[in-house]
C-alpha positions in Angstrom: -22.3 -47.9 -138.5 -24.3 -45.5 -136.7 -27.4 -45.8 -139.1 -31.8 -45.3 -138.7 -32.5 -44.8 -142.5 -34.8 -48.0 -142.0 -38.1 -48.7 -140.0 -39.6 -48.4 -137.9 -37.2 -45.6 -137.1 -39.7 -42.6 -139.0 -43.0 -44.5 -138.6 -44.3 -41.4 -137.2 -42.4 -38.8 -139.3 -45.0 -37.0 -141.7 -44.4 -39.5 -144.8 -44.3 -42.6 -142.5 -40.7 -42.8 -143.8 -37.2 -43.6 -142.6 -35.3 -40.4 -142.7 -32.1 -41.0 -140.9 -33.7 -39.4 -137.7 -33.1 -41.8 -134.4 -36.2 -41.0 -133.4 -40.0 -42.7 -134.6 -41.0 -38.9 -136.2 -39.1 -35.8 -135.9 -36.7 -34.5 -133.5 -35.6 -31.4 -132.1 -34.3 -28.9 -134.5 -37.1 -29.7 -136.9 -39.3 -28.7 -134.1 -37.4 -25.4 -133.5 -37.4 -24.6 -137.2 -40.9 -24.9 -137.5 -41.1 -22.7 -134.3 -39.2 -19.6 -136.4 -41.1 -19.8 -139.3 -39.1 -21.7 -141.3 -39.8 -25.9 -142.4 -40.9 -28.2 -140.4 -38.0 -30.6 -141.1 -34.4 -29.8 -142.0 -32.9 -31.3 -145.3 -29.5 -33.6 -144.5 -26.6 -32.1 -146.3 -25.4 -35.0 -147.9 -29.1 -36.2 -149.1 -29.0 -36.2 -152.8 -32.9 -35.8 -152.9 -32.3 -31.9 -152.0 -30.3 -28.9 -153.7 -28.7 -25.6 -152.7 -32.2 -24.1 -153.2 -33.9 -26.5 -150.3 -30.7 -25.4 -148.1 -30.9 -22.1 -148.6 -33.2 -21.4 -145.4 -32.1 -24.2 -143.7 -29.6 -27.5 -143.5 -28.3 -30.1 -141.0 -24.7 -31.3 -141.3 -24.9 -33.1 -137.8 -24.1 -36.9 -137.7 -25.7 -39.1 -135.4 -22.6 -40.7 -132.8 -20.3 -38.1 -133.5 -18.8 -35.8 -130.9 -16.4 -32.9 -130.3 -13.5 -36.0 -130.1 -12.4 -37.2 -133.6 -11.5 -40.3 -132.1 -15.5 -40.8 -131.2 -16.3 -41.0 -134.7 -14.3 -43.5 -134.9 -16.1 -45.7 -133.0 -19.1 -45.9 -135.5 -17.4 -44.8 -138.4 -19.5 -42.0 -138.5 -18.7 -38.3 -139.7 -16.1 -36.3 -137.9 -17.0 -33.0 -136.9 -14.2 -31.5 -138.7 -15.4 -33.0 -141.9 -19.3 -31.4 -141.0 -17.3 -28.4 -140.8 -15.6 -29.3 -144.6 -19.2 -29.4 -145.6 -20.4 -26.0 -143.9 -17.7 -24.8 -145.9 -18.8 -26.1 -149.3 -22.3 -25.3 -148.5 -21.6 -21.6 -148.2 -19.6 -21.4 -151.3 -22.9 -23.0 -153.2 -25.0 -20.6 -151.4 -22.9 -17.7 -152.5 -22.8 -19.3 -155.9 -26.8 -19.7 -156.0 -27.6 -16.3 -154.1 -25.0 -14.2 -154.5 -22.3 -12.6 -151.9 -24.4 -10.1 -149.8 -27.3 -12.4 -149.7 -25.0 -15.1 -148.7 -23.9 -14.1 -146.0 -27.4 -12.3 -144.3 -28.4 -16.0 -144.4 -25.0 -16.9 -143.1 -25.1 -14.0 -140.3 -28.7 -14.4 -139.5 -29.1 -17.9 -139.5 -29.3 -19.7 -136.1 -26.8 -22.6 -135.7 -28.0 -25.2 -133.5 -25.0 -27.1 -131.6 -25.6 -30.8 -129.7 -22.9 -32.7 -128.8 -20.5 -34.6 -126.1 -23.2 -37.5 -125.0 -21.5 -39.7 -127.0 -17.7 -38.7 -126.4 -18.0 -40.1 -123.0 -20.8 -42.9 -123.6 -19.5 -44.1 -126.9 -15.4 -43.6 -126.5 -14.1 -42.2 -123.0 -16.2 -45.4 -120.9 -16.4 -47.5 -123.2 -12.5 -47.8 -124.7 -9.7 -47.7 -122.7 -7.3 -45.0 -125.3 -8.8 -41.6 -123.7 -9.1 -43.1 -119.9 -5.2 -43.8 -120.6 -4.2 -40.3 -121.6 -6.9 -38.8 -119.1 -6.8 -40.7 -116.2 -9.8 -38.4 -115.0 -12.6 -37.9 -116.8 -12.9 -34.1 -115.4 -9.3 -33.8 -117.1 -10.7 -35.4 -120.3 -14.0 -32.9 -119.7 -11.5 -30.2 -119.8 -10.1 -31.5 -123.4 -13.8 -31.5 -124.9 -14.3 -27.8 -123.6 -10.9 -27.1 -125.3 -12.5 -28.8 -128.8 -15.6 -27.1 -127.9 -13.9 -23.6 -128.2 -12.0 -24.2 -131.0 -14.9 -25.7 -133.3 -17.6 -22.4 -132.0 -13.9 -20.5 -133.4 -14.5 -21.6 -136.7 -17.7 -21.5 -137.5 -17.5 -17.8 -136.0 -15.1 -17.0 -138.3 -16.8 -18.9 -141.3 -19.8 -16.0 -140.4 -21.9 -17.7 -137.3 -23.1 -15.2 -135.0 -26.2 -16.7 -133.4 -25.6 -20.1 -132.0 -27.3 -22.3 -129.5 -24.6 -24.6 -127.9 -26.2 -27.5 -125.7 -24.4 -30.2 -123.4 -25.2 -33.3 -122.1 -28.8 -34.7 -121.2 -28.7 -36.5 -118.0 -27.2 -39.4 -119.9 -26.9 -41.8 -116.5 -30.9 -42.0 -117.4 -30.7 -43.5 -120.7 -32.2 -46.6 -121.1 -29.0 -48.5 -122.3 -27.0 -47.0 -119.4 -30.3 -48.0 -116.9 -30.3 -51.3 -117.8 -26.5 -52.1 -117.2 -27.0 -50.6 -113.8 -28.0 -54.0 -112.2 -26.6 -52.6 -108.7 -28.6 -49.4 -108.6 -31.4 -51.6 -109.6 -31.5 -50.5 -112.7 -32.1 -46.7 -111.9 -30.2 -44.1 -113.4 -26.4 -43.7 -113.5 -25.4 -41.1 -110.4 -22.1 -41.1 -112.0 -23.0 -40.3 -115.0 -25.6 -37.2 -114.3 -22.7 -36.0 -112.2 -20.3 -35.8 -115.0 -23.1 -34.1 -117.7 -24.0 -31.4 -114.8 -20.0 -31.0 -114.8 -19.4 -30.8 -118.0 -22.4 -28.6 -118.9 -21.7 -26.9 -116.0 -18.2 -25.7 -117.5 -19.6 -25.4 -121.2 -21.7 -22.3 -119.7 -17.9 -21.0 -118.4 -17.1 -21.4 -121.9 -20.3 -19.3 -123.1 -19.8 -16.5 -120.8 -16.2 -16.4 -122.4 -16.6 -16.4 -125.9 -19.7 -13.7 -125.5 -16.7 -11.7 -124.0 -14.0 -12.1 -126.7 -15.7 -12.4 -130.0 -17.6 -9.1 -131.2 -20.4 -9.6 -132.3 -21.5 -13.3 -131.6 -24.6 -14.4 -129.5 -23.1 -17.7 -128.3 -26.5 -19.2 -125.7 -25.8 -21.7 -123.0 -29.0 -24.1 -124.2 -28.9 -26.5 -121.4 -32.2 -28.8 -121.3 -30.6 -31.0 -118.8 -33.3 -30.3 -115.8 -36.1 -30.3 -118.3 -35.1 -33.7 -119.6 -34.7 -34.9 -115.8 -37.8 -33.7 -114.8 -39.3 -36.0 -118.0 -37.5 -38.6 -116.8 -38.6 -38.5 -112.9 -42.1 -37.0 -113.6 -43.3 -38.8 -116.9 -47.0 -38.8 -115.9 -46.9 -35.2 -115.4 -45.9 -34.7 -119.3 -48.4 -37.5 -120.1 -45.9 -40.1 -120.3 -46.9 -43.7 -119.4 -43.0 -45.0 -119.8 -39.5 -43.7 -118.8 -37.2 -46.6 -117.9 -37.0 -48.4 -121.5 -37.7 -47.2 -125.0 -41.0 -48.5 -127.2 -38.5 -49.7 -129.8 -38.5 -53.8 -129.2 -37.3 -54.5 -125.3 -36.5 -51.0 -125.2 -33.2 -51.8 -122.7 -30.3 -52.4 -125.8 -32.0 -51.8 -129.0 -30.6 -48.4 -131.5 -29.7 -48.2 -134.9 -30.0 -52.2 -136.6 -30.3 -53.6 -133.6 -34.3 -51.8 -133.4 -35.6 -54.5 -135.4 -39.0 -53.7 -137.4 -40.1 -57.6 -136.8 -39.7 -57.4 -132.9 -42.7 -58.4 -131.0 -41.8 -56.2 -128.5 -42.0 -52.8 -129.8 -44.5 -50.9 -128.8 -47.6 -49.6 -130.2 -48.2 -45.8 -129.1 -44.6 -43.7 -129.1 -46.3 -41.0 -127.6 -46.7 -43.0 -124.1 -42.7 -43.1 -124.1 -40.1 -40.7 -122.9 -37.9 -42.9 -125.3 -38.3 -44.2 -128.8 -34.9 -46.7 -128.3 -32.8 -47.4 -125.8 -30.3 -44.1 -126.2 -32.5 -41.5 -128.1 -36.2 -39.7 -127.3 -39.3 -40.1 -128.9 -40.5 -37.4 -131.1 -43.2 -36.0 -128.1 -39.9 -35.4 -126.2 -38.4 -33.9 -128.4 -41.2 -31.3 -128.7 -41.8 -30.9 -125.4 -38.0 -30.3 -125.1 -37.9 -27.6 -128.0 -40.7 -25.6 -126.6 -38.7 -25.4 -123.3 -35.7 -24.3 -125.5 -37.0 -22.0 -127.3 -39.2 -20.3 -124.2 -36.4 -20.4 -122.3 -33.0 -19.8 -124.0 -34.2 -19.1 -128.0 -37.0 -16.7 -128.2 -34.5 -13.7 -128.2 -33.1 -14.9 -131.6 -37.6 -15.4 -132.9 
């Protein structure tokens, strides 16, 4: 299970508490939130400790080591992106329910749908179980079915009312600390391989942008790639005030995410803020700041 509801996962989060967040405080589209006015953190869905009324200006269906392949979520036994769409649905019937029909949908046609997936479709599934290298013997061929589940999934939630929706690829994922540490022959520097296939694969989700803009009236579909920003991090951490960029603070910082970031390590660190990453596969909450600001500056601020 795919799971950070326990420290020290949140030991920097506002309460000092474990959230679900992989991250030691908050992560990205709290940051972005906060940025249009709205909360600083975004209620979970499924948490029973919130109602329709905390939803109503903003909620996160996401779940952490899914991807666009249902076959991924299988891997953690995490939620399926079809069933966070299942939710989406019940969600808007609530809200019309709570609000009322015309209300409901201005929140639903207004709203700003943030969309992060495919690191772990090829991380977690296509290189690390041999089912998807056997039906797509390349992986640009099984890049090609993503962008395929890619379009149909933005199809649905357009049709479910989303006009305004930030879609965002890979990171440069060969840099992870996990992946850097099993990279004994590069001397444990990032994955070439794998930063080729995220700057393909993003590379053909902005294709898929341009597209979509073109067939479906109305909808503001933005290519939010962060890729260069999050290299940059990565291969300049001084420069953002970073002291550490090859392993997260979280205990050795090469292997350890979900239960395997044990709160009794030794090892973890002290100060977050001098790493790029909190474990070995997720960023600490000053990258994930530094990375919203560069989102919305650069690809958001037209939707503010």
């Amino acid at each position: 299970m795919a799971k950070s509801n326990f420290e020290p996962y949140g030991r920097d989060f506002p309460d000092g508490n474990p959230t679900g967040r992989f991250s030691n405080g908050r992560i990205a589209p709290d940051f972005i939130s906060e940025a249009f006015g709205l909360k600083p953190t975004i209620p979970a869905y499924l948490d029973p400790a919130y109602s329709i009324s905390d939803f109503a200006s903003g909620v996160c269906f996401a779940s952490a080591g899914t991807g666009y392949d249902n076959s991924t979520s299988n891997v953690a036994d995490v939620i399926p992106l079809w069933k966070e769409v299942e939710y989406y649905k019940d969600y808007r019937q609530k809200l019309v329910a709570y609000l009322g029909d015309e209300k409901a949908n201005e929140i639903v046609k207004e709203a700003l749908y943030l969309v992060s997936i495919g690191t772990n479709d090829f991380l977690e599934n296509y290189y690390t179980f041999p089912e998807r290298r056997c039906q797509f013997p390349s992986v640009q061929q099984y890049e090609d079915f993503l962008i395929g589940l890619a379009e149909n999934f933005i199809k649905q939630i357009y049709e479910l009312g989303a006009r305004k929706i930030s879609l965002t690829g890979c990171p440069p994922m060969g840099c992870l600390p996990l992946e850097r540490a099993v990279n004994i022959l590069d001397h444990h520097g990032c994955s070439e391989e794998y930063n080729n296939v995220a700057l393909e694969f993003n590379g053909k989700l902005g294709l898929l942008v341009k597209k979509m803009n073109k067939e479906l009236p109305g909808l503001q579909l933005v290519d939010a790639n962060a890729y260069d920003m999050l290299l940059q991090i990565v291969t300049q951490p001084s420069y953002f005030g970073f002291e550490v960029a090859g392993v997260g603070c979280c205990g050795t910082g090469r292997f350890e995410m979900g239960y395997m970031c044990d709160p009794k390590s030794p090892f973890t660190c002290t100060d977050a803020n001098k790493y790029v990453f909190w474990d070995a596969f997720h960023p600490s909450q000053k990258t994930s700041q530094i990375v919203s600001n560069y989102l919305i500056e650069k690809h958001l601020a037209k939707f503010l």
